[in-house]
N, C-alpha and C positions, 0 to 999 in steps of 0.2 A: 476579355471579349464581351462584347455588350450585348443586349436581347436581339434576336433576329425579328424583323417587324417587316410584316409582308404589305399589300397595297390595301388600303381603307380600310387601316388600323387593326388589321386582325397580328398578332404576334409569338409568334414559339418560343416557348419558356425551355428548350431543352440545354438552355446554356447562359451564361451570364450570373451574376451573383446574385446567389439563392436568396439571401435577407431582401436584397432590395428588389429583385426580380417577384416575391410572392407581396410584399409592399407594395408595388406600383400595381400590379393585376388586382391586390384585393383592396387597396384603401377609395377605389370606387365603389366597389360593391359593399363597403361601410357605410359611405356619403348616401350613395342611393337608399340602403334599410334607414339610415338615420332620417334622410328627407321623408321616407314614408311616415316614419314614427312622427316627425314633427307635425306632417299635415296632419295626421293623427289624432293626433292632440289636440289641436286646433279644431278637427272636424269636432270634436267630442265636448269640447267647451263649446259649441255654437250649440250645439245638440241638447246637451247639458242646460243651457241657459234660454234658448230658443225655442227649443224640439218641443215643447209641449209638456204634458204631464203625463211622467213616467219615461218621456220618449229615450234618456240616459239608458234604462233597465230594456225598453224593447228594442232596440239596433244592439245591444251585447246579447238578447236571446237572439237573434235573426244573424250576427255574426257568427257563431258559432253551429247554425247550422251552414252557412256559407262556406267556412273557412273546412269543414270537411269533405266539400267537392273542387274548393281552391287547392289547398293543399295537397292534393291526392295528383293533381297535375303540374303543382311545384316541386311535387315528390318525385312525379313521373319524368319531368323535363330534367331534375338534377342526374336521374340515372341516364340519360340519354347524351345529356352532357360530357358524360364521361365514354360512350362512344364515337362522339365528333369528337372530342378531345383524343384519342388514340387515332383515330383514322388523321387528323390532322395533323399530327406530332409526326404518324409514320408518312407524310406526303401524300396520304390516299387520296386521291381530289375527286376520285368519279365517284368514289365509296362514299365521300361526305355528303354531293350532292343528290346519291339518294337519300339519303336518310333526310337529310334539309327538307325537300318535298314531303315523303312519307309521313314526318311530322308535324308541318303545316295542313296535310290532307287532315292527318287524326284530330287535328286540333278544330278543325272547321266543323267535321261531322259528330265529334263528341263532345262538343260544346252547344249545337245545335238540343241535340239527344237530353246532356243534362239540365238546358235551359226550359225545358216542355216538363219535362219532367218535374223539375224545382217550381215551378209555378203549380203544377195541377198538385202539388205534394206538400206545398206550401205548411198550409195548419196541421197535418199529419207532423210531421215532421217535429213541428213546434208542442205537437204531445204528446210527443217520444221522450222530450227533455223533461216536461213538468211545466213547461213555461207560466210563470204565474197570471193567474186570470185577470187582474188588473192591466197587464201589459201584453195580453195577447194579440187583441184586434191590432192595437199599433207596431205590434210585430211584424203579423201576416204580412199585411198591407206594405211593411218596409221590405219586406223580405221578400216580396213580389216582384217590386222594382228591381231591387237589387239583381236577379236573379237575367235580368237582362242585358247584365254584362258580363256574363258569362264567357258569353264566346270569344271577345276583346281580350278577356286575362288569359283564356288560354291561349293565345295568338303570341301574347306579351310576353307571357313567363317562357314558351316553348322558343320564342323567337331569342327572349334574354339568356338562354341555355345555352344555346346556338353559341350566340356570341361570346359567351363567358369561355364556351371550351376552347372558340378561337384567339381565345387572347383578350378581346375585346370589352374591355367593361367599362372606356366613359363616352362613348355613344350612349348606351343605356340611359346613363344616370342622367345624361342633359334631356331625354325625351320625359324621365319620368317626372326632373325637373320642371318642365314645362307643364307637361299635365298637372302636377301636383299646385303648380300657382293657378292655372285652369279652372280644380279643381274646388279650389280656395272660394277665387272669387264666386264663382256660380253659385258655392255654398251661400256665400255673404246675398247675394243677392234673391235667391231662392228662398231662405227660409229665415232672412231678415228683412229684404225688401220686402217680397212680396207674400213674407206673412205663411208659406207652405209650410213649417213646420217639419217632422220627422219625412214625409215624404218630398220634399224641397230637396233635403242631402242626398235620400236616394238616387234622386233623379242627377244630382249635379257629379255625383259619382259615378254614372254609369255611361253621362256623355264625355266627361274625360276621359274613363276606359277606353272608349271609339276609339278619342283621337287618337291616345298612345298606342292602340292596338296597329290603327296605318299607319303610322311613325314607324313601328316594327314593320311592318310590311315593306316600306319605302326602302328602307335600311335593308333590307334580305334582299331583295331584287337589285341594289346599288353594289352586291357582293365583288369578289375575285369573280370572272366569266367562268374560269372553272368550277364552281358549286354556288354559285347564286341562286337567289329563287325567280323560276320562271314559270310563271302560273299558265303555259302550256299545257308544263311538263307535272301537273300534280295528280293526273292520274296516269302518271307513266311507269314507269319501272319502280315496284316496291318489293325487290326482292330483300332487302334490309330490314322490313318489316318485322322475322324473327326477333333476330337479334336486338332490335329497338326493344318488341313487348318481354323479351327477356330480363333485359337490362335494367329497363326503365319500371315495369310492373310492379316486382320487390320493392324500389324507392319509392315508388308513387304511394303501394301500401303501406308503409312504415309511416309515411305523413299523414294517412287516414287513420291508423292506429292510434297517433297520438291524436289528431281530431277527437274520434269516437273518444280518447279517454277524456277530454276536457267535456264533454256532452254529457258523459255518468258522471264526472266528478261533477256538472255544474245540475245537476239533477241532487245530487246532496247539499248542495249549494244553494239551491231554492229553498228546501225544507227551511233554512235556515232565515226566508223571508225576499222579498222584496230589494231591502238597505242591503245585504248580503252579496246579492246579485249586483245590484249598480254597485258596491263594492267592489269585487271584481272586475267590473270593468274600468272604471277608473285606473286598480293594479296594473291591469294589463296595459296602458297606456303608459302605464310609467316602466312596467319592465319591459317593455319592445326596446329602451333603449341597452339593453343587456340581451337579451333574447335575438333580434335582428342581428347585431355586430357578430353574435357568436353564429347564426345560423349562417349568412352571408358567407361568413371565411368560412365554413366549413363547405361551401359550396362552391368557393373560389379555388380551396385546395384542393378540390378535384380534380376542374380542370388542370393545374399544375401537377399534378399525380398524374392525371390520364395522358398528359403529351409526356411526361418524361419516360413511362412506362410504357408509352406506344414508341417513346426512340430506343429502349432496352437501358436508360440511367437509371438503377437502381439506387446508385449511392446517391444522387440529387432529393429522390424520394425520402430516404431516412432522413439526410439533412434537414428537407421542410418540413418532415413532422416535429421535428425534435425544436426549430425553430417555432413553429408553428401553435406547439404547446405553450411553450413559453411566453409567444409575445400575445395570447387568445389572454392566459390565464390572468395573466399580470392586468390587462385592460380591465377585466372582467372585476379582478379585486377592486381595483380604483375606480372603476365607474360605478358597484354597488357599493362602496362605502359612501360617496357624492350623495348616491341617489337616496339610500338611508339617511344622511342627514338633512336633505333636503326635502325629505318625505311631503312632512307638513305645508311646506309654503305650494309644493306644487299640486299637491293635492286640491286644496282651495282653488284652482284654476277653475276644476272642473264641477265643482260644485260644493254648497255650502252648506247640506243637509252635513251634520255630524255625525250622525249615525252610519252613513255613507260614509265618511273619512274617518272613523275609527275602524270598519272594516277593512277600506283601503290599505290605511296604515299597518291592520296587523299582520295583514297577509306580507305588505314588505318585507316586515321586522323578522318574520321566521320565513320567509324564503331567498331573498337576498344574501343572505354570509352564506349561502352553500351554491352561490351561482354559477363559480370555477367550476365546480363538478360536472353541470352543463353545456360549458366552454369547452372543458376535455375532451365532451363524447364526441361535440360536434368535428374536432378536428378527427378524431379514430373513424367516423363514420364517413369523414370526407377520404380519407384516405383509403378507407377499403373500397368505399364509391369508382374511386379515381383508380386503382386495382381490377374493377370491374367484379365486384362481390356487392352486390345490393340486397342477396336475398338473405344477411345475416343480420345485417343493422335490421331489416324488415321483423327477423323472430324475437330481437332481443325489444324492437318495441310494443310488438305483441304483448311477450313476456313483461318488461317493466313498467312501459306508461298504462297500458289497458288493463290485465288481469292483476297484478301485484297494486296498483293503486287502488282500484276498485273493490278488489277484497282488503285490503287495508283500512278503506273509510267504512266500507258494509260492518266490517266487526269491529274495529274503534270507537265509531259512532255509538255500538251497542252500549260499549261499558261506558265513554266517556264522549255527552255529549258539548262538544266544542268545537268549532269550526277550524280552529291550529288541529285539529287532529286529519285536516284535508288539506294543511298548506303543509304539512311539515310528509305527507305523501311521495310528496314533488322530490325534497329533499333524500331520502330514502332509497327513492326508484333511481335514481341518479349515481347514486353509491355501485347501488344491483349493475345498472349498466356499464360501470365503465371498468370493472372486471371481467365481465365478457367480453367485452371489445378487444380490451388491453389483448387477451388471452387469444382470441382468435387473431388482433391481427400478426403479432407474434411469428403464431401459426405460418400464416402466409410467408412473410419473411424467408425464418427457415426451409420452406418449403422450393424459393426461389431459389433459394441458396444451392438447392438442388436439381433445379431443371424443371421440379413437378410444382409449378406456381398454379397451371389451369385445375390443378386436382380438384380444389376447392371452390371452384366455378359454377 
């Protein structure tokens, strides 16, 4: 029996073959992380080569204070996903389209909220991390701009949620396709034609945000009539409201936890210089292509958890993790062995300071061979998501990426000062988690097996 597929691409995974049914739902939501990563890269080589002096090192400190209010509503919209994904698995259609609205309203008025905010907080913020004082003014300043697309990402991420739990994930990728070539050229022309420098990309990133963000809008309103978005109806009935900040709140935190931990680790991270830092960011450019694929599918397995567990298929469930495992892990070895040995030549992309590409390279060398482990958690974290349990992945990143990393490099650092003593963190905290995971989700399991699955709710 084949995938059941409703009208404008939205489709229920409660049947059909589980390998190729969680393949087709998630190898968009790969393309798409991978297309980000590529523009990525590209944005980072113009930046790198263009941006001015230092501008590499100030967009990776002005990212990282971003990616703690992005993520927190990437976090937010995956747990939310997983309640359109059950209402939608079980037919709910008047259920779904509150929630539809409810989360377009939160998305408009706390994006407004944090974008006032992010501006008047701007340099605070950036001396929270340590931001090195060579690269701060071109922080701020980037980090200002940036902060005006705000409202766009949340539009986009809540709107890509939306769509993910319905089935739906290569709408997505073609809109963000577009933006991302968008993206491109403004870059090219911004801060190579006309000479803008670090604040050129700002800008050229924040007017593709827009458009992709009405791309999303167009798309929600084009819905099924039964749960479309009708910007009437957005301050109409939010009795689903609970259940949304339930849901979704846990996830959202768990993604600011690991935020917050990348902001104290990259505060240990400065001490270590300037090259250290754009070190780092470099890294980071080269693992999104390990990082995104595993995050992606763990957030495509959701929605594939939340509609089989909103139809009552339990045994579809076990199958896609046990699938699931397998085909994350396997990727995950063969793309960081590529990506290790390829270290060096890609490195050079983005710039040709050595000192910069010896840190790059080492933080690869000792975090890359343990990058399965992080492949693992994502799909256990997707699965409990998709169960509708948010608020445990949420204490175990508490517990692993924030408190256990950060007391790790605080007294490491003591006895032995070297900066593998803040990559090989990563690795560690990774272990810690995916014995809790394993363990609780377990739990759940048996749990079902007996009737009492909300116990743990």
């Amino acid at each position: 029996m084949g995938i059941f597929k409703c009208k404008n691409a939205e489709v229920h995974m409660e049947q059909g073959p589980i390998g190729r049914t969680l393949l087709m739902f998630a190898a968009p939501i790969l393309l798409s992380q991978i297309l980000q990563q590529m523009y990525s890269i590209a944005d980072c080589m113009i930046v790198g080569h263009f941006g001015g002096g230092n501008g590499l090192a100030a967009a990776g400190e002005a990212a990282l204070i971003l990616s703690v209010i992005i993520n927190f509503f990437v976090g937010f919209s995956t747990g939310v996903s997983a309640v359109t994904a059950a209402a939608f698995g079980g037919f709910q259609y008047q259920k779904l389209s509150r929630i539809l609205h409810a989360v377009v309203l939160m998305s408009l008025i706390s994006g407004a909220v944090m974008t006032v905010a992010g501006i008047g907080c701007s340099g605070i913020f950036l001396q929270w991390i340590h931001c090195p004082e060579e690269v701060f003014s071109p922080a701020q300043y980037y980090l200002r701009i940036c902060m005006m697309g705000i409202i766009p990402q949340f539009i986009y991420n809540m709107g890509n949620a939306i769509l993910r739990s319905l089935g739906n994930t290569r709408e997505p990728l073609y809109f963000l396709t577009f933006s991302s070539g968008l993206n491109l050229v403004l870059d090219v022309l911004f801060v190579i034609g006309l000479g803008m420098g670090l604040p050129g990309a700002g800008v050229a990133t924040v007017i593709s945000q827009w458009v992709l963000a009405m791309l999303m809008i167009w798309k929600m309103i084009r819905l099924d009539v039964r749960y479309n978005l009708q910007i009437t109806r957005l301050f109409g009935d939010l009795k689903e409201l609970p259940e949304i900040i339930n849901t979704g709140l846990p996830s959202g935190m768990q993604a600011v936890f690991m935020s917050i931990s990348s902001l104290l680790i990259q505060d240990s991270i400065n001490s270590f210089g300037a090259d250290a830092a754009a070190g780092m960011v470099v890294f980071a450019r080269v693992e999104g292509f390990l990082y995104y694929p595993a995050f992606s599918y763990g957030m495509a397995l959701t929605g594939f958890i939340g509609q089989n567990y909103g139809a009552g298929k339990m045994d579809r469930v076990q199958e896609g993790m046990k699938k699931s495992i397998l085909t994350l892990s396997a990727f995950t070895v063969a793309a960081g062995g590529i990506l290790m040995l390829a270290a060096p030549v890609i490195l050079k992309l983005f710039t040709s300071d050595p000192e910069i590409l010896r840190n790059g390279q080492q933080a690869i060398l000792c975090i890359f061979p343990f990058y399965f482990l992080y492949a693992i958690n994502q799909v256990y974290i997707g699965g409990l998501k998709g169960l509708g349990h948010t608020g445990f992945p949420m204490l175990c990143s508490l517990l692993c990426y924030c408190i256990f990393r950060v007391v790790w490099c605080r007294i490491l650092l003591l006895l032995f000062w070297d900066i593998r003593v803040i990559y090989f963190s990563y690795d560690v905290s990774w272990i810690i988690m995916i014995a809790l995971l394993v363990s609780q989700y377990q739990k759940n399991v048996i749990l079902y097996g007996f009737g009492l699955h909300s116990v743990l709710r």
